[in-house]
C-alpha positions as CSV (number, residue, x, y, z in Angstrom):
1,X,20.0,-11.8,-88.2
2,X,23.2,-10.9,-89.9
3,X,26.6,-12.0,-88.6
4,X,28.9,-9.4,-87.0
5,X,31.5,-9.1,-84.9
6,X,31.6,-6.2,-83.2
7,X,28.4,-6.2,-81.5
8,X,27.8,-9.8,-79.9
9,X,23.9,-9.4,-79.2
10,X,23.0,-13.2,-78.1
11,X,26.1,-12.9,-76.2
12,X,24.9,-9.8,-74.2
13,X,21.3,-11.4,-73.9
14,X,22.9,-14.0,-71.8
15,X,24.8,-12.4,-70.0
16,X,22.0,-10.7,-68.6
17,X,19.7,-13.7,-68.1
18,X,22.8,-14.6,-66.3
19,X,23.4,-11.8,-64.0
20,X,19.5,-12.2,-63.1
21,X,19.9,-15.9,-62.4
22,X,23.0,-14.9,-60.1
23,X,21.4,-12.3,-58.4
24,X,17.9,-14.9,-57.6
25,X,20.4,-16.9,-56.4
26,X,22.2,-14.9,-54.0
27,X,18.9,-13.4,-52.3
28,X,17.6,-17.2,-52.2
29,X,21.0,-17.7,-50.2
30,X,20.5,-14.7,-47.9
31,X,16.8,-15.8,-47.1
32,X,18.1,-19.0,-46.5
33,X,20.9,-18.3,-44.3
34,X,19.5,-15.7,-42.3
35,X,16.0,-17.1,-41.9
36,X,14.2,-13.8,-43.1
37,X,12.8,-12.7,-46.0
38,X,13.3,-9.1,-45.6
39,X,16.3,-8.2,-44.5
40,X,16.4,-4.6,-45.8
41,X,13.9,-2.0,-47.2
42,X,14.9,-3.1,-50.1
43,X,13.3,-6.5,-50.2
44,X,10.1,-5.2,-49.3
45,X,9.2,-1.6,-47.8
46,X,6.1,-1.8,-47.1
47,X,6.6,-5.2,-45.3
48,X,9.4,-3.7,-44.0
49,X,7.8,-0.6,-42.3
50,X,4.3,-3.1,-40.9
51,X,7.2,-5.9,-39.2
52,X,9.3,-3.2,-38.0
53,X,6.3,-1.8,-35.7
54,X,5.0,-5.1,-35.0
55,X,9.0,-6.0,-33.1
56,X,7.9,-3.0,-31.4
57,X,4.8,-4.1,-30.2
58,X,6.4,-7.5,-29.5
59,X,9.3,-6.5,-27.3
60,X,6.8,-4.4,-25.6
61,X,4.7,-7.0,-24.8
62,X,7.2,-9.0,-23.7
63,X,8.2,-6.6,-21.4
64,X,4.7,-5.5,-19.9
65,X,4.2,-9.4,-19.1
66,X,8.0,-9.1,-17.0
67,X,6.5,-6.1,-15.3
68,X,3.1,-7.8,-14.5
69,X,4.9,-10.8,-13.1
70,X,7.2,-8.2,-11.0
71,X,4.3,-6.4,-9.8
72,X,2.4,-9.5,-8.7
73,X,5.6,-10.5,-6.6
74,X,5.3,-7.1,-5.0
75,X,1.4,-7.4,-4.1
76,X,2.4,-11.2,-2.8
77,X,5.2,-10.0,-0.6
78,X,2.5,-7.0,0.6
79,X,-0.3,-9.7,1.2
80,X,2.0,-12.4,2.5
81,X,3.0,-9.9,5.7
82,X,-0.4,-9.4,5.7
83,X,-1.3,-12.8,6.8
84,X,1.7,-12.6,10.0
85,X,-0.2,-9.5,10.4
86,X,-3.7,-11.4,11.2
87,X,-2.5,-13.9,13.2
88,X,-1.0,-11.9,15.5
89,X,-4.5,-9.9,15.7
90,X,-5.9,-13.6,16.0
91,X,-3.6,-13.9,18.8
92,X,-4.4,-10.3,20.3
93,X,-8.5,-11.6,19.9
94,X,-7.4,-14.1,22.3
95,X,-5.8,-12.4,25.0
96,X,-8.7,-10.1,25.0
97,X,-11.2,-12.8,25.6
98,X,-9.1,-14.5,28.2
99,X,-9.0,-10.8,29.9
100,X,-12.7,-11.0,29.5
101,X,-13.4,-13.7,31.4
102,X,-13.3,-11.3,34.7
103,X,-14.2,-14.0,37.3
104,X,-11.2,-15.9,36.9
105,X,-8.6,-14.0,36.1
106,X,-6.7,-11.7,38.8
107,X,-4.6,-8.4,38.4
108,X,-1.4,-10.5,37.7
109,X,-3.1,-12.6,35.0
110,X,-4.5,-9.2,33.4
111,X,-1.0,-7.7,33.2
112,X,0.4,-10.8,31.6
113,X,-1.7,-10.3,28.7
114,X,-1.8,-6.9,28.4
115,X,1.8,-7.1,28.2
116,X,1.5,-9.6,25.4
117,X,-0.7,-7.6,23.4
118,X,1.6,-4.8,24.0
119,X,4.4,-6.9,22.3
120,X,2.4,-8.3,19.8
121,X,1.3,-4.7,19.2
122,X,5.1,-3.8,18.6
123,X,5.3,-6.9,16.3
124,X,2.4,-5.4,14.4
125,X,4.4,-1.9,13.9
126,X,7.9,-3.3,13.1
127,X,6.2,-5.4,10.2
128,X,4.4,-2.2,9.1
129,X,7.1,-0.2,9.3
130,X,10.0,-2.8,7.6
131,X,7.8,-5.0,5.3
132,X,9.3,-3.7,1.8
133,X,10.1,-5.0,-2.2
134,X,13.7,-4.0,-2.3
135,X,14.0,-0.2,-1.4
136,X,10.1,0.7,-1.5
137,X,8.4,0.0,1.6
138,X,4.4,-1.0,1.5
139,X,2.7,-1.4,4.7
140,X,4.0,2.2,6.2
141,X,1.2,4.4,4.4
142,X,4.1,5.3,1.9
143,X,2.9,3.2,-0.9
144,X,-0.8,4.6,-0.5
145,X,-2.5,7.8,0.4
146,X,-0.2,9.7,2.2
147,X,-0.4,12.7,4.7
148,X,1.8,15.0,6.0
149,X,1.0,18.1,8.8
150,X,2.6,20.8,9.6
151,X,1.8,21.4,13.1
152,X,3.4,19.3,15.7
153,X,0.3,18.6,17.2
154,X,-1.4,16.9,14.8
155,X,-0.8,13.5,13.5
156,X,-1.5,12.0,10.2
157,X,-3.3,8.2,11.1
158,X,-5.1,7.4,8.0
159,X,-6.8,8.8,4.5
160,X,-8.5,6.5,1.7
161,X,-8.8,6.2,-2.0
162,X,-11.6,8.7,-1.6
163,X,-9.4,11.3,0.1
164,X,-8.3,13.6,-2.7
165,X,-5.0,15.3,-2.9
166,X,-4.4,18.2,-1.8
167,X,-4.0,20.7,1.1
168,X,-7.0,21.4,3.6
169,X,-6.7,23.4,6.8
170,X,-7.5,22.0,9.9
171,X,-9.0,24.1,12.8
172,X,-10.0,22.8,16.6
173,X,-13.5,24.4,16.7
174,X,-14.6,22.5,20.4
175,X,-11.3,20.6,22.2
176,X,-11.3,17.2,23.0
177,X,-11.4,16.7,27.0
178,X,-10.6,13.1,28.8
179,X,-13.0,12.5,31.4
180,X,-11.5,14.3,34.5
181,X,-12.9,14.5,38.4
182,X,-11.8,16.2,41.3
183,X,-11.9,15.9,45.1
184,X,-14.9,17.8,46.2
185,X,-12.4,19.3,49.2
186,X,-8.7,20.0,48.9
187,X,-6.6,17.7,50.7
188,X,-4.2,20.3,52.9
189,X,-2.7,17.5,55.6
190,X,-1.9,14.2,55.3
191,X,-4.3,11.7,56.1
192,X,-5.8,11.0,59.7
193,X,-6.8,7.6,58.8
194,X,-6.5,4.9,56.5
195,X,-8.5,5.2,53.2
196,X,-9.9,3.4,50.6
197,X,-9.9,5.4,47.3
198,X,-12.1,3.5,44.8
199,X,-11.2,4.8,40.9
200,X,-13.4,2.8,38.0
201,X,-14.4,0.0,40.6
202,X,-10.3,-0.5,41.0
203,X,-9.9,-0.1,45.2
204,X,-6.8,1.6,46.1
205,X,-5.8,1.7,50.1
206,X,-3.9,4.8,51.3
207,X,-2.3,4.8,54.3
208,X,-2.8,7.5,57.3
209,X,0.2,9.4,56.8
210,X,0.1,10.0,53.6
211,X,0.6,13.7,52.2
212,X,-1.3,15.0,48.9
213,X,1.7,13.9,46.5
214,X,2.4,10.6,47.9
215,X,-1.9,9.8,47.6
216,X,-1.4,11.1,44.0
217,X,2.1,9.0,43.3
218,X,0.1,5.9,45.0
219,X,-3.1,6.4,42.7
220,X,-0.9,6.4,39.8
221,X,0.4,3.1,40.9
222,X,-2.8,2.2,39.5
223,X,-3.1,3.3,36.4
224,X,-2.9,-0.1,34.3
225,X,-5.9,-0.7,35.6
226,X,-7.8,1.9,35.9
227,X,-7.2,4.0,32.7
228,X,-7.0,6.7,35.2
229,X,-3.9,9.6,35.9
230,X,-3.9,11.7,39.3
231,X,-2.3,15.6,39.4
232,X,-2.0,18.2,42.1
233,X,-4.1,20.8,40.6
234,X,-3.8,24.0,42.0
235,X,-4.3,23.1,45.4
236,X,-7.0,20.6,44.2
237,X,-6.5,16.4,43.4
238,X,-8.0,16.0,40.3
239,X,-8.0,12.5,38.2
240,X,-8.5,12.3,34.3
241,X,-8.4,9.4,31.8
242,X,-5.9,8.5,29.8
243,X,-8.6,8.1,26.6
244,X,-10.8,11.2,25.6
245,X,-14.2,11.1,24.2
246,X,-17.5,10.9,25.4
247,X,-16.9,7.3,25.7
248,X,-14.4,7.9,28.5
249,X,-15.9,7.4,31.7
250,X,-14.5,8.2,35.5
251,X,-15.8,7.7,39.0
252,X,-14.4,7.6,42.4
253,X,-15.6,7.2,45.7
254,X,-14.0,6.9,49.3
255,X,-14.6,5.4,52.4
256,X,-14.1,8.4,54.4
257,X,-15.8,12.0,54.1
258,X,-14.6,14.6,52.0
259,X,-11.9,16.8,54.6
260,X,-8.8,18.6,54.3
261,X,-7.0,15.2,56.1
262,X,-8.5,13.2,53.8
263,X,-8.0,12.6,49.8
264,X,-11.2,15.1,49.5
265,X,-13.3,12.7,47.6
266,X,-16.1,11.9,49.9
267,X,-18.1,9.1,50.1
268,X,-20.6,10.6,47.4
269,X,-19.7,9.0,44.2
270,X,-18.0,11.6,41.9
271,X,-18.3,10.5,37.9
272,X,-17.3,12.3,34.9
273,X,-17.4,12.0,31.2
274,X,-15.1,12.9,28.2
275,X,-16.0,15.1,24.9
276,X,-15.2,14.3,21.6
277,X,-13.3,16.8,19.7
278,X,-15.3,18.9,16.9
279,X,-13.0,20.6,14.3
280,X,-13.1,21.6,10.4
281,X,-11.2,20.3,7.8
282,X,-11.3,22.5,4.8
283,X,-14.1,24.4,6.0
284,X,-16.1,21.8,6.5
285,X,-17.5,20.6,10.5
286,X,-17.1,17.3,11.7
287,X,-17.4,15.6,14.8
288,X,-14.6,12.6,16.1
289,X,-14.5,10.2,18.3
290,X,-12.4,11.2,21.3
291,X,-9.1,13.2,20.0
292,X,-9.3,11.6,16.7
293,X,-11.1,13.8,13.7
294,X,-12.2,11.6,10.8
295,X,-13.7,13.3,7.9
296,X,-16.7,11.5,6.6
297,X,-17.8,13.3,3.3
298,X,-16.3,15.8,0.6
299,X,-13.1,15.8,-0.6
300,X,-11.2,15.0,2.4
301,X,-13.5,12.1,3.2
302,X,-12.1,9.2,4.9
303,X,-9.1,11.3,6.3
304,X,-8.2,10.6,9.9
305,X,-6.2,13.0,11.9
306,X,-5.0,13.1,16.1
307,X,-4.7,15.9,18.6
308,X,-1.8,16.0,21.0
309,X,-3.3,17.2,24.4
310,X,-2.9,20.8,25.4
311,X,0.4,21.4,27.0
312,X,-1.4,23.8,29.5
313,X,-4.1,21.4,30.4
314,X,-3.3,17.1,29.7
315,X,-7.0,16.9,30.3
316,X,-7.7,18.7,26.8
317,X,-6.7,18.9,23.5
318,X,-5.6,21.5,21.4
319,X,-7.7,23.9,20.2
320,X,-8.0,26.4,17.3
321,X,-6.2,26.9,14.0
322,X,-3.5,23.6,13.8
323,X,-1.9,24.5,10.8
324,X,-2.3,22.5,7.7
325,X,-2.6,18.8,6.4
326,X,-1.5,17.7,2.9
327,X,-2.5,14.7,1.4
328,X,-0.9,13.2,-1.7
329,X,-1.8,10.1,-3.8
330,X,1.6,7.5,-3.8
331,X,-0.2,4.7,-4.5
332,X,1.7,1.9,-6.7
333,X,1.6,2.1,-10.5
334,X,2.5,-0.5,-12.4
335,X,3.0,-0.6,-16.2
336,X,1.3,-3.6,-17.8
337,X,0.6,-2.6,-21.0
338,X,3.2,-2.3,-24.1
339,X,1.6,1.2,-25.3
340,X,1.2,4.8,-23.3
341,X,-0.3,4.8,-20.4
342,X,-1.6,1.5,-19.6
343,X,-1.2,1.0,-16.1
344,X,-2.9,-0.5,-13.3
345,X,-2.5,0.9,-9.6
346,X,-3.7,0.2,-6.0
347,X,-3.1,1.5,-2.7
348,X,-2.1,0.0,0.5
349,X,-3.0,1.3,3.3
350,X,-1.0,2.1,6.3
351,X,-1.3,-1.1,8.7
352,X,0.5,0.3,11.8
353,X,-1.3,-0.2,14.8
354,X,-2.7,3.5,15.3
355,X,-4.3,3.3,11.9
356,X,-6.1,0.4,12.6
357,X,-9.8,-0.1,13.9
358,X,-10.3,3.4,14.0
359,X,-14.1,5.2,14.9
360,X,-15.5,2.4,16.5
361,X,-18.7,3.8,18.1
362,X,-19.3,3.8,21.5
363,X,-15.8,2.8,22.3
364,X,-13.3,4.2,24.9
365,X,-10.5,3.2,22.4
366,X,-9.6,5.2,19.8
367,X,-7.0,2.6,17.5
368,X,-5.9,-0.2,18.1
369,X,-3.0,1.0,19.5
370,X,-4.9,2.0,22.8
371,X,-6.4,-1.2,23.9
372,X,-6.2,-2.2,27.4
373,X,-7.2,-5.4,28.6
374,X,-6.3,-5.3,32.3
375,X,-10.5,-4.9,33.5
376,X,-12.9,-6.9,32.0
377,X,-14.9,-4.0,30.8
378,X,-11.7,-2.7,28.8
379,X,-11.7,-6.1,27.8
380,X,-15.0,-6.2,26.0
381,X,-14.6,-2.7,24.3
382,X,-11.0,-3.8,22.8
383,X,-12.7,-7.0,21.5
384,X,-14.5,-4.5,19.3
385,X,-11.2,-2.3,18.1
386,X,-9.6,-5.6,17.5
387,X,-12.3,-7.0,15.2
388,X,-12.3,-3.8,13.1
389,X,-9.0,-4.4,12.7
390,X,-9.0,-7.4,11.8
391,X,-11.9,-6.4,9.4
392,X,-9.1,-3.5,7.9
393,X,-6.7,-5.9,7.3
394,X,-9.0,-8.4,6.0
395,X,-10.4,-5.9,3.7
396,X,-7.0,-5.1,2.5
397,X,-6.1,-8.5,2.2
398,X,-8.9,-9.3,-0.4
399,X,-8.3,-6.1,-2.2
400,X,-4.9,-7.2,-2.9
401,X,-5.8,-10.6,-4.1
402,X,-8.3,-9.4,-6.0
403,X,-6.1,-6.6,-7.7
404,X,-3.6,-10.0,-8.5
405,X,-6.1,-12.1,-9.6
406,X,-8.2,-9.9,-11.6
407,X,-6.1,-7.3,-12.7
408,X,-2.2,-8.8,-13.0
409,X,-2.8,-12.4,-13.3
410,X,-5.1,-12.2,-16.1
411,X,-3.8,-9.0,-17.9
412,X,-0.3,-11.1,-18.1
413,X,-2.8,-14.3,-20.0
414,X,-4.0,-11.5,-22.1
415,X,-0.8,-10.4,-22.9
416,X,0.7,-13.6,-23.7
417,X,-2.2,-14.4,-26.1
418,X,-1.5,-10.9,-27.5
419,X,2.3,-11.7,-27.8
420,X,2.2,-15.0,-29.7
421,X,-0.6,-13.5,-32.3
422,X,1.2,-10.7,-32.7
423,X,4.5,-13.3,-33.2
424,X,2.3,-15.5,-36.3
425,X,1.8,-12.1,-37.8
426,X,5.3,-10.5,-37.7
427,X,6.5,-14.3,-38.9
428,X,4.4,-13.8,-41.8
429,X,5.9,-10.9,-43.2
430,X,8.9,-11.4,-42.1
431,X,10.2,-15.3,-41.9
432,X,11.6,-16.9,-44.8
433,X,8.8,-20.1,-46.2
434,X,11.9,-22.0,-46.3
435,X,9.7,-24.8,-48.6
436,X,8.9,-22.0,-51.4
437,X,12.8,-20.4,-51.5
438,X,14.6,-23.4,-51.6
439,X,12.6,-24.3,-54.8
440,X,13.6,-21.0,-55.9
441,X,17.1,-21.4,-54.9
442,X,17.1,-25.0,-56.9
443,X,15.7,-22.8,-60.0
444,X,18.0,-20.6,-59.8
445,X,21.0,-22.8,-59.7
446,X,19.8,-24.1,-62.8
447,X,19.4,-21.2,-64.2
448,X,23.1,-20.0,-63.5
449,X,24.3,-23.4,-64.9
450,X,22.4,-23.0,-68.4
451,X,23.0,-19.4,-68.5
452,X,27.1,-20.3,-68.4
453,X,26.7,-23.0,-71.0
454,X,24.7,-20.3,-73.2
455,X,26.9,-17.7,-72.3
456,X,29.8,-19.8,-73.7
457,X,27.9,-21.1,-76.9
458,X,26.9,-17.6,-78.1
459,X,30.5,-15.9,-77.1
460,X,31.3,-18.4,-80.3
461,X,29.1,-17.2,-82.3
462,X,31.7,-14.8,-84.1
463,X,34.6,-17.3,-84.7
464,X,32.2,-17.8,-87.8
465,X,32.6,-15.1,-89.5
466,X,36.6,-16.2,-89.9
467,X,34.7,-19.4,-92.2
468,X,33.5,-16.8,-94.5
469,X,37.3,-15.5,-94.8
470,X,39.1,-18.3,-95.6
């Protein structure tokens, strides 16, 4: 190669080698000081584009495990008023079998507990109805299958997970009737005599004297304990339970013939018996159990709905078209996945008192929320509301934990596993190998330092053309 001047070729050449060296360098800086080995397309798209989506999936992850933890702390708070829940019903099981035990207890003893039950009964409701996770409440029937009527005399008690949404018409097709009795002659004159008036084995003395609204304000006197509610009729006294349903039973006998000066019941035992009420739910028949219409198949299987009594007649329920019932699915959904529509959800159902131990057969008590315990034979047929109660909230109870257990507790292990694989693999695209890039970074220093020293050697290169003229 000849010498020149104007064009300094070995010169140029490392000056390049140079700038190349410099530029290792810096990256190998950048990787080191930030930690990352891609920190813009530049240093790797396709890497780039793979870790990008993977911090996606990461942050998502991270957040699905926060939202399984918060929805675990929901179903807790839901099972834990559970449990305050079944010990009161303990509690309630308790009274009842005291109340049961008819040959010791007396009529004071009787009230005494039914009054307890009554409170613990209120206990029962104000937990339904207050028990929440900040604003959402979860024990009201709000955060399950929910129903809502548009005819005053109907109320919504209860629909399941197989009760599909929806609006379904509800029609009275044969009323409900409480078991009802009256005197076999109508009492015009107050009593000639003394009486004993015995209503469901409860004996009830009315004193000569007595006109026909002062025997029926005295029977009513009663009524605690013998389920039973007295009315001037017409010119007729006639008694009816307080529970309808063929289950609901009446009898009353006196100790003095049936005449217009006496309460006109006779000494011939008068009984009676309720009928459950029949009606159609979307078209389709079904038979309850006292006022209470629960569907058992189709669509609307599983709903529960209540008839007022007819405000012509207490005796009977309403009857014919009652409007509509609409039933909606606001059961809780929680997000537990890091992608579209991976949720989990579960229903509570509504623990308040009248949506408890509902359709027992062969029982004068339609919910728990009717129970009476002030006659041993009231006594026994609340034992059995009580238990399927406690069986509904039992049920409940193990759904929940299940629903945690299965479902939360080991989706957020799952996710965790998920989270820290799909951390190893966003690390290896991503992370600086800090062992490999500081050798680099050492090479490249190196590099810089012999590229000066060249870089200064060949820019004299030139200075010996000025030997040649001398």
């Amino acid at each position: 190669m000849g010498l020149t001047v104007t064009n300094n070729v070995a010169s140029i050449n490392a000056q390049h080698n140079l700038s190349r060296a410099s530029n290792g360098v810096e990256k190998s800086v950048e990787k080191l000081s930030s930690g990352l080995k891609i920190n813009r397309g530049a240093d790797g798209p396709a890497a780039l584009v793979i870790s990008e989506k993977q911090r996606a999936q990461i942050a998502g992850l991270r957040q699905a495990i926060d939202n399984t933890e918060k929805a675990a702390a929901v179903v807790q708070t839901a099972e834990g008023a559970l449990n305050e829940i079944n010990s009161l019903l303990v509690k309630v099981r308790t009274l009842a079998i005291d109340s049961a035990n008819s040959g010791v207890n007396d009529d004071d003893a009787l009230a005494a507990n039914q009054a307890e039950i009554t409170n613990a009964l209120d206990s029962i409701n104000r937990i339904a109805n207050n028990t929440q996770f900040g604003a959402k409440k979860l024990l009201d029937g709000s955060a399950g299958i929910k129903g809502t009527v548009t005819d005053t005399d109907v109320t919504f008690l209860k629909a399941t997970t197989n009760t599909a949404s929806g609006t379904y018409a509800v029609v009275v097709t044969t009323e409900g009737e409480r078991a009802a009795a009256t005197s076999a002659t109508d009492q015009t004159s107050a009593l000639a005599a003394d009486e004993i008036l015995t209503i469901n084995e409860v004996s009830i003395s009315l004193t000569a004297g007595m006109n026909q609204a002062q025997v029926v304000n005295r029977i009513n006197e009663f009524n605690a304990q013998t389920g039973v509610t007295a009315e001037v009729d017409g010119s007729s006294t006639r008694l009816y339970t307080e529970s309808f349903g063929a289950n609901s039973e009446i009898s009353a006998v006196s100790n003095r013939a049936a005449s217009a000066t006496s309460s006109g019941f006779g000494t011939s035992v008068i009984t009676a018996t309720g009928v459950d009420v029949i009606g159609t739910i979307n078209g389709t028949s079904f038979t309850g159990t006292g006022n209470v219409l629960t569907a058992t198949s189709g669509s609307v299987k599983g709903l529960a709905i209540q008839f007022a009594a007819d405000g012509a007649d207490a005796a009977k329920t309403v009857t014919g078209a009652q409007g509509n019932v609409t039933i909606s699915d606001n059961s809780l959904v929680f997000q537990i996945g890091s992608n579209k529509d991976q949720t989990a959800s579960i229903s509570i159902d509504k623990i308040n008192p009248n949506g408890l131990g509902l359709g027992v057969d062969g029982n004068q008590f339609n919910s728990l929320n009717e129970i009476d315990v002030t006659s041993g034979s009231k006594a026994q047929d609340a034992l059995e509301v009580i238990d399927a109660a406690i069986s509904n909230v039992t049920n409940l109870r193990g759904t929940l934990g299940a629903f945690q257990s299965n479902t939360l507790e080991s989706t957020a292990n799952n996710l965790r596993a998920t989270l820290e694989n799909t951390i190893n693999a966003e690390s290896v695209i991503r992370d600086t190998d800090f062992a490999e890039e500081i050798a680099n970074f050492t090479k490249g220093q190196v590099l810089v330092q012999a590229g000066t020293a060249m870089l200064s050697n060949a820019n004299q290169i030139p200075q010996a053309v000025l030997s040649l003229l001398r």
